[in-house]
Structure formats: structure tokens, C-alpha cells
mmCIF file as gemmi writes it, N, C-alpha and C atoms, coordinates in Angstrom:
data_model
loop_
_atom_site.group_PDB
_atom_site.id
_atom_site.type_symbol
_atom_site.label_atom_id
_atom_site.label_alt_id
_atom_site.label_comp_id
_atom_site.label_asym_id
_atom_site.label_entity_id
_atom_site.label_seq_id
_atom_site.pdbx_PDB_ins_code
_atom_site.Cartn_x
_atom_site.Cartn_y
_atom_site.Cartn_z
_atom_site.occupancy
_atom_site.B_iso_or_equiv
_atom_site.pdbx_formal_charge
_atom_site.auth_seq_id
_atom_site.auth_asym_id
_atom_site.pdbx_PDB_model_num
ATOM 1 N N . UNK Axp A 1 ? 121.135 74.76 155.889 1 0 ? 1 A 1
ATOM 2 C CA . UNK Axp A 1 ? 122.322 75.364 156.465 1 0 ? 1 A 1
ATOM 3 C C . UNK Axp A 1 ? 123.56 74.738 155.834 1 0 ? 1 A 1
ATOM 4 N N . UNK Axp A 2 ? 124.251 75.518 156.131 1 0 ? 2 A 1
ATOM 5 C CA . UNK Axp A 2 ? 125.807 75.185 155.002 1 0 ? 2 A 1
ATOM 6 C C . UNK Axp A 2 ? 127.008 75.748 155.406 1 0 ? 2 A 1
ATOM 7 N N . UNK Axp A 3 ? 126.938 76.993 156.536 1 0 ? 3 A 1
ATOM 8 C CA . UNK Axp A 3 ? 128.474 77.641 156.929 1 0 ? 3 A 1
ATOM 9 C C . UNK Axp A 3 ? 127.595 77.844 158.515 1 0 ? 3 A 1
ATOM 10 N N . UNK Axp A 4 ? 128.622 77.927 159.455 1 0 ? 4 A 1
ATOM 11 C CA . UNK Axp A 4 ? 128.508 78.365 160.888 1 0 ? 4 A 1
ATOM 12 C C . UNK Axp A 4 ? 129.556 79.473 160.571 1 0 ? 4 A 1
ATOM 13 N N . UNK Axp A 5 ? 128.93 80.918 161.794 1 0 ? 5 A 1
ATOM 14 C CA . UNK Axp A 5 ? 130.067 81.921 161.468 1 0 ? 5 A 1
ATOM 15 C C . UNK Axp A 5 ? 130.577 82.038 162.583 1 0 ? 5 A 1
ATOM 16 N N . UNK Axp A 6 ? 132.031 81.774 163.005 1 0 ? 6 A 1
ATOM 17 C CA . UNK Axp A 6 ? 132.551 82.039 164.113 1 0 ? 6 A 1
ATOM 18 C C . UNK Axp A 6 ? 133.203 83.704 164.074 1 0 ? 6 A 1
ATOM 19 N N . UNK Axp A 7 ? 133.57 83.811 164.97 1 0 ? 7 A 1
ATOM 20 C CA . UNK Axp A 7 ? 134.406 85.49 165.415 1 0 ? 7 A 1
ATOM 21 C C . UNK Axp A 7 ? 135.621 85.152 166.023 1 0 ? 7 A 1
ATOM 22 N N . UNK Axp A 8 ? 136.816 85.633 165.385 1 0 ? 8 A 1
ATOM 23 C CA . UNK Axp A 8 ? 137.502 85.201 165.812 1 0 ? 8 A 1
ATOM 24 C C . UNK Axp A 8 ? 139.082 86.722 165.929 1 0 ? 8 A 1
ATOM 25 N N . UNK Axp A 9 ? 139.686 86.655 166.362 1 0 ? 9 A 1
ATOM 26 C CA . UNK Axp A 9 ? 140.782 87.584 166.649 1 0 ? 9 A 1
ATOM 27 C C . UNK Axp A 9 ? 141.62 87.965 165.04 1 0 ? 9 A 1
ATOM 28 N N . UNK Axp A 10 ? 142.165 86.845 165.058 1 0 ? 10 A 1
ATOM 29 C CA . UNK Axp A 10 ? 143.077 86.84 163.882 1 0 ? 10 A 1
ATOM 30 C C . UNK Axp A 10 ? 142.068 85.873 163.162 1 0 ? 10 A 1
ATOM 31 N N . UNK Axp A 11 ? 141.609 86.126 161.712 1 0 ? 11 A 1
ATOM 32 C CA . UNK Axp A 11 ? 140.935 85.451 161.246 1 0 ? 11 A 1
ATOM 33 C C . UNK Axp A 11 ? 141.928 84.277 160.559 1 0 ? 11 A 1
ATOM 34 N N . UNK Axp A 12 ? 143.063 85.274 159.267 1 0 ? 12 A 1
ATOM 35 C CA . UNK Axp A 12 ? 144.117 85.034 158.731 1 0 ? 12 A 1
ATOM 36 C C . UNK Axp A 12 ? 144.597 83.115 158.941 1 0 ? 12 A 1
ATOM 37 N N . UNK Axp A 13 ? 144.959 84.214 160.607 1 0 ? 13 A 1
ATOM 38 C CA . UNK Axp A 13 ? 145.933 82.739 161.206 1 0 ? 13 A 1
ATOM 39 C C . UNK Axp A 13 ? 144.841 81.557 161.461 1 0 ? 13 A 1
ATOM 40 N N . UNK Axp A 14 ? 143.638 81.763 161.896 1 0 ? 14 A 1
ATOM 41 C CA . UNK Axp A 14 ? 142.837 80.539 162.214 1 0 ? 14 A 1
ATOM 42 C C . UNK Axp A 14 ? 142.642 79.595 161.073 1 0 ? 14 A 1
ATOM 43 N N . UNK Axp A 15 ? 142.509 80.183 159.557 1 0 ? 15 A 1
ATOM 44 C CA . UNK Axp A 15 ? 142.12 79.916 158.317 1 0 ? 15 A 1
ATOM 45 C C . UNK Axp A 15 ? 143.877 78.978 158.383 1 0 ? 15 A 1
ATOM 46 N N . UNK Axp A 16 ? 144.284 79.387 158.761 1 0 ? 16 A 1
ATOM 47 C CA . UNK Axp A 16 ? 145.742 78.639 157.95 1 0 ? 16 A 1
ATOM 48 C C . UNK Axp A 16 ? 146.032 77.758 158.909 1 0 ? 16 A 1
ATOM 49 N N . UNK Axp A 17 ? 145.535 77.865 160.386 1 0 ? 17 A 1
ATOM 50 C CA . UNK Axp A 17 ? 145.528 76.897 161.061 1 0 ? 17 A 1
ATOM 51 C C . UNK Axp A 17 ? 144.771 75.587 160.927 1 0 ? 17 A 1
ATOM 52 N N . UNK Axp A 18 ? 143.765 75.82 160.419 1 0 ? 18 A 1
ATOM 53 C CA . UNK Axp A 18 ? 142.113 75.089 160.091 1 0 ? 18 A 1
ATOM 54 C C . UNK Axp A 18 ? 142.247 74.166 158.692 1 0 ? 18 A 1
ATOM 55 N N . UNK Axp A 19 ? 143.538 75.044 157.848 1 0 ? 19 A 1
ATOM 56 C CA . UNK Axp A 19 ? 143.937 74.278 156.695 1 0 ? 19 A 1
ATOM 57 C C . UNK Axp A 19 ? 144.741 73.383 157.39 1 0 ? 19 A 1
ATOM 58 N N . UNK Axp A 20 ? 145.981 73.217 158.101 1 0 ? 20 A 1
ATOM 59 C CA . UNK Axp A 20 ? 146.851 72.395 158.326 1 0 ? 20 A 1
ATOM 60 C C . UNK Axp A 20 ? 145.84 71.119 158.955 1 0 ? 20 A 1
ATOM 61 N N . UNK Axp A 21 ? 144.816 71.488 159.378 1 0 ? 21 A 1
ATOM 62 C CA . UNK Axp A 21 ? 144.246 69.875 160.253 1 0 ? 21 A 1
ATOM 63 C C . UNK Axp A 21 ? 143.177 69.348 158.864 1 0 ? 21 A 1
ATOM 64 N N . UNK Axp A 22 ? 142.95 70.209 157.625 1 0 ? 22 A 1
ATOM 65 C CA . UNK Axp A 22 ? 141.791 69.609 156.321 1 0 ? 22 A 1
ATOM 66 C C . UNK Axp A 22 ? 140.797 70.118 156.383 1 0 ? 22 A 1
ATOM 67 N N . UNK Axp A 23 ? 140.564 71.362 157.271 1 0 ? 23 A 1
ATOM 68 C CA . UNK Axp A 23 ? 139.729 71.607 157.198 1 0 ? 23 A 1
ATOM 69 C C . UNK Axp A 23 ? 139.596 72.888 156.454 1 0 ? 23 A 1
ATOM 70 N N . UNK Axp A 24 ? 138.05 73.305 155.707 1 0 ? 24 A 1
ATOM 71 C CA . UNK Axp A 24 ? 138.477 74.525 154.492 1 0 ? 24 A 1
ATOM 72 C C . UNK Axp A 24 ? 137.395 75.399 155.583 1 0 ? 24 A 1
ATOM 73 N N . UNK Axp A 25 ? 137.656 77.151 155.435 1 0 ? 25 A 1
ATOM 74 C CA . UNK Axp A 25 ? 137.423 77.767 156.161 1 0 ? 25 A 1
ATOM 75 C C . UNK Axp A 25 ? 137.564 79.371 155.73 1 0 ? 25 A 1
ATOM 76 N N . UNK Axp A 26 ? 136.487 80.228 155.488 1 0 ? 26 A 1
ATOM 77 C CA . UNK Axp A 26 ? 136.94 81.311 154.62 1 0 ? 26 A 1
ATOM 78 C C . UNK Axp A 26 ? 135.762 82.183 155.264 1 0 ? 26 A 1
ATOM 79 N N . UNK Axp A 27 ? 136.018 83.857 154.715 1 0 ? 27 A 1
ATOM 80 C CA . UNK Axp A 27 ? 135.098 84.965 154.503 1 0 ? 27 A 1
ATOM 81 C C . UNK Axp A 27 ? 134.016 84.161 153.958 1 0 ? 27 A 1
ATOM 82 N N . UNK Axp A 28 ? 133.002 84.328 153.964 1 0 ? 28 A 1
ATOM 83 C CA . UNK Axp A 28 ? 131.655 84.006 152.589 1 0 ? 28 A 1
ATOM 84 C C . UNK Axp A 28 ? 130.655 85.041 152.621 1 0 ? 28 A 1
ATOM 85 N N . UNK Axp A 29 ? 130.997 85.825 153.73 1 0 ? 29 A 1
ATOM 86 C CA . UNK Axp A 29 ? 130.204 87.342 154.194 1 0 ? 29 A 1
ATOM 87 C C . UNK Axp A 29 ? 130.41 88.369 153.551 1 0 ? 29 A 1
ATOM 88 N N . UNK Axp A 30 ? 129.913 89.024 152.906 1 0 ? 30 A 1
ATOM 89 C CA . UNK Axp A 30 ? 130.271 90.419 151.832 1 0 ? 30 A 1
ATOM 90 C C . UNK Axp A 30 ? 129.731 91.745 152.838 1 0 ? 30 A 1
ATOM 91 N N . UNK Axp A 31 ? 130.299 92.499 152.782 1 0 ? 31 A 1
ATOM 92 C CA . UNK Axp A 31 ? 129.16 93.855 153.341 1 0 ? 31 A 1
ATOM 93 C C . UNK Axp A 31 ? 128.492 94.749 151.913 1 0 ? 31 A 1
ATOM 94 N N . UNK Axp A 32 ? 127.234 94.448 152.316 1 0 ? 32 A 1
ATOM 95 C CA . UNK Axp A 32 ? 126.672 95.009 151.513 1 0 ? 32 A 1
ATOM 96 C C . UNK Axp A 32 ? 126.664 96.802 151.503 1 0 ? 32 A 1
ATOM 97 N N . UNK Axp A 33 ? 126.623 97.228 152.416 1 0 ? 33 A 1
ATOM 98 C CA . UNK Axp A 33 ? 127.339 98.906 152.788 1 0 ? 33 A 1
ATOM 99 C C . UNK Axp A 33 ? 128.117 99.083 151.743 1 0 ? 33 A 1
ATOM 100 N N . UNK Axp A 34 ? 129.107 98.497 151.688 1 0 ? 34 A 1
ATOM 101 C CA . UNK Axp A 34 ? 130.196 99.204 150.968 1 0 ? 34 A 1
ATOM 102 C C . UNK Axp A 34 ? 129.442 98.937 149.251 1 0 ? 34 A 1
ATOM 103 N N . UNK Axp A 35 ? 128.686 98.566 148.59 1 0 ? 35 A 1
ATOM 104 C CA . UNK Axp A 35 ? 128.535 98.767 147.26 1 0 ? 35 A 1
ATOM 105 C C . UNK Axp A 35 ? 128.061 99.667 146.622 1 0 ? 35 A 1
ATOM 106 N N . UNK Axp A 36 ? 128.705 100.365 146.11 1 0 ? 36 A 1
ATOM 107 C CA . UNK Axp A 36 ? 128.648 101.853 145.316 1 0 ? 36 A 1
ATOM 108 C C . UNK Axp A 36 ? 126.707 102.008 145.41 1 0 ? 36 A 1
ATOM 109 N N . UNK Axp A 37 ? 125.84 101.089 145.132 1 0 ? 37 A 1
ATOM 110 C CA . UNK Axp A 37 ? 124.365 101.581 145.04 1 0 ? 37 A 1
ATOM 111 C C . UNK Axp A 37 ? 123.926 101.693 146.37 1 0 ? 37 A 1
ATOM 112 N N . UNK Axp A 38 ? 124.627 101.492 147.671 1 0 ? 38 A 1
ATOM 113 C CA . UNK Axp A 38 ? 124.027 101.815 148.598 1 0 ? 38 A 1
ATOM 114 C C . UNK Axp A 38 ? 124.988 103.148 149.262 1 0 ? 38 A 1
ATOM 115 N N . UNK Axp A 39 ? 125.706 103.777 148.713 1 0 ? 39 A 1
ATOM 116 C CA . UNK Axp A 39 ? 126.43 104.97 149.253 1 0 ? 39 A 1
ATOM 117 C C . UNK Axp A 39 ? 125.863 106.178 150.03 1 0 ? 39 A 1
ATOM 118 N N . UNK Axp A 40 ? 124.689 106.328 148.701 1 0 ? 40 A 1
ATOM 119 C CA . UNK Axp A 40 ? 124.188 107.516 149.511 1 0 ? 40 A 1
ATOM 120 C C . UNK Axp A 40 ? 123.196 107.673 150.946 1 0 ? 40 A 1
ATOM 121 N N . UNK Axp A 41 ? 122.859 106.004 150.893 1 0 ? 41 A 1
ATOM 122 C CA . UNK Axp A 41 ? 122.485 105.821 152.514 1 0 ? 41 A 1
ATOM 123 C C . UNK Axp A 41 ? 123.324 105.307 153.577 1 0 ? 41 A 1
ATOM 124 N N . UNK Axp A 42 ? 124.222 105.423 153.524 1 0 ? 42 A 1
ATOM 125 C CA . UNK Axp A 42 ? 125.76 105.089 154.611 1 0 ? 42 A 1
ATOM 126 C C . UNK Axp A 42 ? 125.848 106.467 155.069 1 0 ? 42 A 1
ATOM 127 N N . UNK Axp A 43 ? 125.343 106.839 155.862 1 0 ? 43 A 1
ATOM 128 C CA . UNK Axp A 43 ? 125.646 108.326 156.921 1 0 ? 43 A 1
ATOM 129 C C . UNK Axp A 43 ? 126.385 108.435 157.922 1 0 ? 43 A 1
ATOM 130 N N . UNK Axp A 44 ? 126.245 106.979 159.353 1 0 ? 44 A 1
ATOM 131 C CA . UNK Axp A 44 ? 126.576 106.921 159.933 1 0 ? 44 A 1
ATOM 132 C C . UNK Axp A 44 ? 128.139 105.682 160.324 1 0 ? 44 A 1
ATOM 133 N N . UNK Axp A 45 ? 128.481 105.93 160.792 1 0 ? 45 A 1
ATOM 134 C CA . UNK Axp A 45 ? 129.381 104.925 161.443 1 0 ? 45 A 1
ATOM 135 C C . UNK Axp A 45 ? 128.969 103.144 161.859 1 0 ? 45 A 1
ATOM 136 N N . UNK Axp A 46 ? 129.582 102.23 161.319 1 0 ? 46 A 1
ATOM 137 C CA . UNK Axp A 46 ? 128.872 101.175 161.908 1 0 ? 46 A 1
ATOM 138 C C . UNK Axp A 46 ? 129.45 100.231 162.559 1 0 ? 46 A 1
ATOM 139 N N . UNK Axp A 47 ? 130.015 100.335 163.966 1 0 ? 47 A 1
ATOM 140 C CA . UNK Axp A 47 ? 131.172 99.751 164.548 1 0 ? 47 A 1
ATOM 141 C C . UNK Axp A 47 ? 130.829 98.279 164.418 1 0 ? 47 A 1
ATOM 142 N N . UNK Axp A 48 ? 129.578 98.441 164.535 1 0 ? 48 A 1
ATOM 143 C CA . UNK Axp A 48 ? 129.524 96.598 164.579 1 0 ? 48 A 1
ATOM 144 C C . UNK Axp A 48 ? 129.576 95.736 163.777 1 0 ? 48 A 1
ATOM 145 N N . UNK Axp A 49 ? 129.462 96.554 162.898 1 0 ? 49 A 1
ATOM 146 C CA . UNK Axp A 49 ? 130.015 95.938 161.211 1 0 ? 49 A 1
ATOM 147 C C . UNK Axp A 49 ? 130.616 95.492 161.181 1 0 ? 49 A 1
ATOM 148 N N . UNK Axp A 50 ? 131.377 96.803 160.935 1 0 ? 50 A 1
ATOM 149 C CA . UNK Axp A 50 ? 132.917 97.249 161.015 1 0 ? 50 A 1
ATOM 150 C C . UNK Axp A 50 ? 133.656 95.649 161.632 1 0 ? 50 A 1
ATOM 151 N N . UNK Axp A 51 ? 133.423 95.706 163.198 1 0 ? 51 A 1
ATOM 152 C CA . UNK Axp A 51 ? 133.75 94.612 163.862 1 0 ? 51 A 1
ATOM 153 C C . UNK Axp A 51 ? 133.819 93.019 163.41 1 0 ? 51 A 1
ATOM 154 N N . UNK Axp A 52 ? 132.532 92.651 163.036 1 0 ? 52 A 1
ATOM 155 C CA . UNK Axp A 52 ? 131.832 91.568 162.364 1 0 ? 52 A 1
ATOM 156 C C . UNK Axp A 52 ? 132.853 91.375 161.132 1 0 ? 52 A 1
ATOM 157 N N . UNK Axp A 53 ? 133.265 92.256 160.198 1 0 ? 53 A 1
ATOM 158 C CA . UNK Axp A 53 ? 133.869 91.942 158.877 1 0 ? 53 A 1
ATOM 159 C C . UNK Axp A 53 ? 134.952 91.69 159.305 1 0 ? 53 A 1
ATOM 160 N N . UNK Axp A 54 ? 135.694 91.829 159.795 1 0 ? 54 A 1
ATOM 161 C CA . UNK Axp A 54 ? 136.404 92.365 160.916 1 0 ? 54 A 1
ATOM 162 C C . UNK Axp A 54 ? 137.22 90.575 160.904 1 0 ? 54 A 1
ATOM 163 N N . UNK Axp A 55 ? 136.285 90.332 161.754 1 0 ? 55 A 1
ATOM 164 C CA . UNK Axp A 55 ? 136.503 88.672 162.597 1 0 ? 55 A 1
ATOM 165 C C . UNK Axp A 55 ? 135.683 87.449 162.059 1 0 ? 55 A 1
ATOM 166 N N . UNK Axp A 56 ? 135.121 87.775 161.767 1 0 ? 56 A 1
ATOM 167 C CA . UNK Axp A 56 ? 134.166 86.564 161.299 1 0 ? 56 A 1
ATOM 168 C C . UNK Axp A 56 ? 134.825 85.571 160.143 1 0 ? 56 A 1
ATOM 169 N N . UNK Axp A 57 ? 134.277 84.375 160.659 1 0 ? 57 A 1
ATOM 170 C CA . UNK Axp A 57 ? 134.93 83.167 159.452 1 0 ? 57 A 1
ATOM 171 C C . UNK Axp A 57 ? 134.213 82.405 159.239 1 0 ? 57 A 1
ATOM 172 N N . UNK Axp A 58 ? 134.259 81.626 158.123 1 0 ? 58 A 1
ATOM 173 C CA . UNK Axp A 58 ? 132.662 80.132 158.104 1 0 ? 58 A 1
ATOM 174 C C . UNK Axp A 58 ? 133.641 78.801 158.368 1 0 ? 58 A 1
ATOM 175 N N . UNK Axp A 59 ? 133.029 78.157 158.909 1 0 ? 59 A 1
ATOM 176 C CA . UNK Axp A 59 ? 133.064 76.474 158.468 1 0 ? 59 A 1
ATOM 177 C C . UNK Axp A 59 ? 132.161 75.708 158.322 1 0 ? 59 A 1
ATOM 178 N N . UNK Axp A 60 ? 132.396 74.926 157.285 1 0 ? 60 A 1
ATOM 179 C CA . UNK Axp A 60 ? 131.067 74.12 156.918 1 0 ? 60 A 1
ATOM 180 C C . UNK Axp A 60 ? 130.54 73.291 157.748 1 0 ? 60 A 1
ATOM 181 N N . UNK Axp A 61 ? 129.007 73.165 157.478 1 0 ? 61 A 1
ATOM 182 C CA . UNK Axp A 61 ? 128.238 72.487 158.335 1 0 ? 61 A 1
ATOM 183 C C . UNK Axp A 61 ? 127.112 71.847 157.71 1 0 ? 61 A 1
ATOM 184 N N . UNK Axp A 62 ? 127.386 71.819 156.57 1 0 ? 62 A 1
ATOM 185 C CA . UNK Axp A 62 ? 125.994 70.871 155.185 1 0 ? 62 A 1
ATOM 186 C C . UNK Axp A 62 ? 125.944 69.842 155.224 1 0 ? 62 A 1
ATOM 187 N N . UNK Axp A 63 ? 125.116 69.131 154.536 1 0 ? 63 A 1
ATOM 188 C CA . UNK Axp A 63 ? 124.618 68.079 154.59 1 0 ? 63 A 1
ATOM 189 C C . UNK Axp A 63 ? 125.888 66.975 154.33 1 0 ? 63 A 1
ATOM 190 N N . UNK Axp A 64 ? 126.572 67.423 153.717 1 0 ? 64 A 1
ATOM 191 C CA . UNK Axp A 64 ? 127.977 66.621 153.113 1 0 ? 64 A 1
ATOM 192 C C . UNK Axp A 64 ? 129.197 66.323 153.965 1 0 ? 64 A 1
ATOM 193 N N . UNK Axp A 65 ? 128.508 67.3 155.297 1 0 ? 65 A 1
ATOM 194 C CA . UNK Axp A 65 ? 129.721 67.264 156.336 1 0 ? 65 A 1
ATOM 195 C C . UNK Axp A 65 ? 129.177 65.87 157.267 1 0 ? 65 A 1
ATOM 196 N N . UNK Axp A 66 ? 130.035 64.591 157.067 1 0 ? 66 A 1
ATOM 197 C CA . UNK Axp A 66 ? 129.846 63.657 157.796 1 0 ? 66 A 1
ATOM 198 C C . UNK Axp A 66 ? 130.328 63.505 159.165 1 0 ? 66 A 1
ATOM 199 N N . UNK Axp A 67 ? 130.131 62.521 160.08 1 0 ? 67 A 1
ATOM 200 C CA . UNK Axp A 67 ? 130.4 62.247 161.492 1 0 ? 67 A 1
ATOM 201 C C . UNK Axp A 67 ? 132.235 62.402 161.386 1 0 ? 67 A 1
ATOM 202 N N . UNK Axp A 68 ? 132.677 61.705 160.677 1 0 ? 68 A 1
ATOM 203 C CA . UNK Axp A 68 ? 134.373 62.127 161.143 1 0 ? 68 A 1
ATOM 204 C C . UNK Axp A 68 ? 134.938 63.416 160.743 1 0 ? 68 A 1
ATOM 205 N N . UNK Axp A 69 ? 134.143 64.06 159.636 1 0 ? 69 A 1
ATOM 206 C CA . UNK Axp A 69 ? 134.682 65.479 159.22 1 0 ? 69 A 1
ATOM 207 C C . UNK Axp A 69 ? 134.306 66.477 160.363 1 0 ? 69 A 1
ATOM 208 N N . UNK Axp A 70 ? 132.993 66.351 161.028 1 0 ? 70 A 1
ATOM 209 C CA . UNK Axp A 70 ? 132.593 66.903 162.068 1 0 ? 70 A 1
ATOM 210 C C . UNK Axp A 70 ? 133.557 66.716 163.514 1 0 ? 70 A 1
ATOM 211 N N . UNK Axp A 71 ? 133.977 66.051 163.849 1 0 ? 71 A 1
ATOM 212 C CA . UNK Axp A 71 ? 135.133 65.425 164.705 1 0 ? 71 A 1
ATOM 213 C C . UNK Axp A 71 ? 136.595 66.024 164.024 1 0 ? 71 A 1
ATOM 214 N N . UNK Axp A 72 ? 136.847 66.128 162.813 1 0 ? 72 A 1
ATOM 215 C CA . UNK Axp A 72 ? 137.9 66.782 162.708 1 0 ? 72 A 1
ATOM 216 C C . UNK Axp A 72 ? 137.44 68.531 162.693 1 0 ? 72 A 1
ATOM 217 N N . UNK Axp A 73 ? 136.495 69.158 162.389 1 0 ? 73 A 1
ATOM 218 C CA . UNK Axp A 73 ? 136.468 70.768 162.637 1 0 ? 73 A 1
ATOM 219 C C . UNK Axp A 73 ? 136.47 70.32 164.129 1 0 ? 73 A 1
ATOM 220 N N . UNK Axp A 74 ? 135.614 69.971 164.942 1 0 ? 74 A 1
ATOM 221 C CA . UNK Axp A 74 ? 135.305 70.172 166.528 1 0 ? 74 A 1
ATOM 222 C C . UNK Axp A 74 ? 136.614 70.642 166.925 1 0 ? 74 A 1
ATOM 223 N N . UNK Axp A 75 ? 137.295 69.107 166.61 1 0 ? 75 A 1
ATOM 224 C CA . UNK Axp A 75 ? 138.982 69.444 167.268 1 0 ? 75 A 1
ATOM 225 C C . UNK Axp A 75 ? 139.698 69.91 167.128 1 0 ? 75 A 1
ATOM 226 N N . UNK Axp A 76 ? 139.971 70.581 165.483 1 0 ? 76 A 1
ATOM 227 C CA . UNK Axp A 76 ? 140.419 71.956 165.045 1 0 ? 76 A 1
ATOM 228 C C . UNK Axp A 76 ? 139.88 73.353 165.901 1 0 ? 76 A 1
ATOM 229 N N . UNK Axp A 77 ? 138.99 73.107 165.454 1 0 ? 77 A 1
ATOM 230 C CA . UNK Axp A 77 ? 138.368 74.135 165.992 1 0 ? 77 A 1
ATOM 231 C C . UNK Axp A 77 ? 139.08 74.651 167.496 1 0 ? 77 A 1
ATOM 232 N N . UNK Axp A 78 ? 138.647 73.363 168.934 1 0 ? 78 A 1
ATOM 233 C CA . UNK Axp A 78 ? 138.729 73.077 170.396 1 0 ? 78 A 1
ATOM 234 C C . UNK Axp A 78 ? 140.738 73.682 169.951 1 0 ? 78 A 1
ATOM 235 N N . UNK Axp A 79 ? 141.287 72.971 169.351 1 0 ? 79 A 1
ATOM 236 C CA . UNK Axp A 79 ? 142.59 72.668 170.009 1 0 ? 79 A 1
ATOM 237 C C . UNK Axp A 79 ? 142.987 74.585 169.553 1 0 ? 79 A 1
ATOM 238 N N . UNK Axp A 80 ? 142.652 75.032 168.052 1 0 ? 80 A 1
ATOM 239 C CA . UNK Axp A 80 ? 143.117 76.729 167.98 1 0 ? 80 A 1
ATOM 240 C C . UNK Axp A 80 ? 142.467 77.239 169.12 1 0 ? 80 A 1
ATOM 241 N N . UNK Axp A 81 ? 141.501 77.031 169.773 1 0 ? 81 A 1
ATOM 242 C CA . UNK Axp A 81 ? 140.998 78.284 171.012 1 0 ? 81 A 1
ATOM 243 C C . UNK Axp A 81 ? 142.365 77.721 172.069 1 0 ? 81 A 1
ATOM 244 N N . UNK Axp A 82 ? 142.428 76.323 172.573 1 0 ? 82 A 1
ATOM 245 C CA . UNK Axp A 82 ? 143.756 75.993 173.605 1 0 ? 82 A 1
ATOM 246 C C . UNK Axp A 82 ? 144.75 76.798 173.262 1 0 ? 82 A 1
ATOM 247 N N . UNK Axp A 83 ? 145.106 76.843 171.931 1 0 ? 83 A 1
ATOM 248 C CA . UNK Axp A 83 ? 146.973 77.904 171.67 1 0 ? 83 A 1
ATOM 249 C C . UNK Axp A 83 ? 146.272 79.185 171.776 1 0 ? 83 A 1
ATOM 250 N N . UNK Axp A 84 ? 145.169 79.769 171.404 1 0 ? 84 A 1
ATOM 251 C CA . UNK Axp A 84 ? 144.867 80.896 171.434 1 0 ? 84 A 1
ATOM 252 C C . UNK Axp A 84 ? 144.853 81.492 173.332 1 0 ? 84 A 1
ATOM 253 N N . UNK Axp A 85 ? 144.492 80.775 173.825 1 0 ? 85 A 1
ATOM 254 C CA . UNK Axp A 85 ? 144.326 80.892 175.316 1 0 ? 85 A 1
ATOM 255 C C . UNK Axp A 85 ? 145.499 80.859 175.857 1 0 ? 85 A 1
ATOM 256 N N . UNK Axp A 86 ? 146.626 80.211 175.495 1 0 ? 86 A 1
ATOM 257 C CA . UNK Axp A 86 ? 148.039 80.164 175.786 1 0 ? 86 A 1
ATOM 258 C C . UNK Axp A 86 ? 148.532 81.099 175.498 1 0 ? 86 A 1
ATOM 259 N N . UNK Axp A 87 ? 148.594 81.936 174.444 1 0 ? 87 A 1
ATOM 260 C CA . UNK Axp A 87 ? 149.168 82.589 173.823 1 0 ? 87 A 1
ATOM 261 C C . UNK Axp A 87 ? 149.64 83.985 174.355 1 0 ? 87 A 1
């Protein structure tokens, strides 16, 4: 394992929030739907996709992520849901 995927509202702002505390934080999810060789089987609508691409973000979680880097996402992490809940 190597990314956790959170869901999140504003992805944008969390990513730029997540930078200001050191922590790195991005898309790493592609939809495979949308690539021209799978077109002609896309018929239907796929809200949950849709949704998922939508919100979703990674932060790392590999082997390289040590005890204080883990303590700094937690609290990144904890303190954007507090302003988000304020907000």
C-alpha cells in the first residue's frame, strides 16, 4: 500500500491546504471510461463515478511514511475537517 483515498468536497482547496502543513496530496485515480478504447462500451450514465472523480484525493501511506510524518497528515488531515465543519 502506498496512497489512502479520501472524498472530499473541494478537493482543490484540501490539496493546498495539505501543502501548507508538508504534506503532498493529489488525484492518482484516472477513469478508465473516458479512454477513447473503451467508448463504445460507455452506454450508460455513471453517477458514482462521476462522483468519485469528482472528490477523491490520495495521501501517502508507504513504507517511507514514518511515525512523525504520520502525525503530521493525521493533524492535517483532523484540523481541514474542524474548518470544514465551521465553515
Amino acid at each position: 500500500f502506498w496512497a489512502y483515498t479520501l472524498l472530499v468536497e473541494d478537493v482543490d482547496s484540501f490539496v493546498r491546504f495539505l501543502r501548507t502543513k508538508g504534506v503532498v496530496a493529489s488525484k492518482i485515480h484516472d477513469r478508465n471510461d473516458t479512454k477513447t478504447i473503451f467508448a463504445a462500451y460507455r452506454k450508460d450514465a455513471l453517477p458514482g463515478v462521476d462522483y468519485f472523480d469528482r472528490h477523491h484525493v490520495c495521501i501517502p501511506v508507504g513504507w517511507w511514511v514514518g511515525a512523525p510524518e504520520r502525525q503530521t497528515i493525521i493533524s492535517a488531515v483532523k484540523e481541514w475537517e474542524t474548518c470544514e465543519a465551521g465553515a
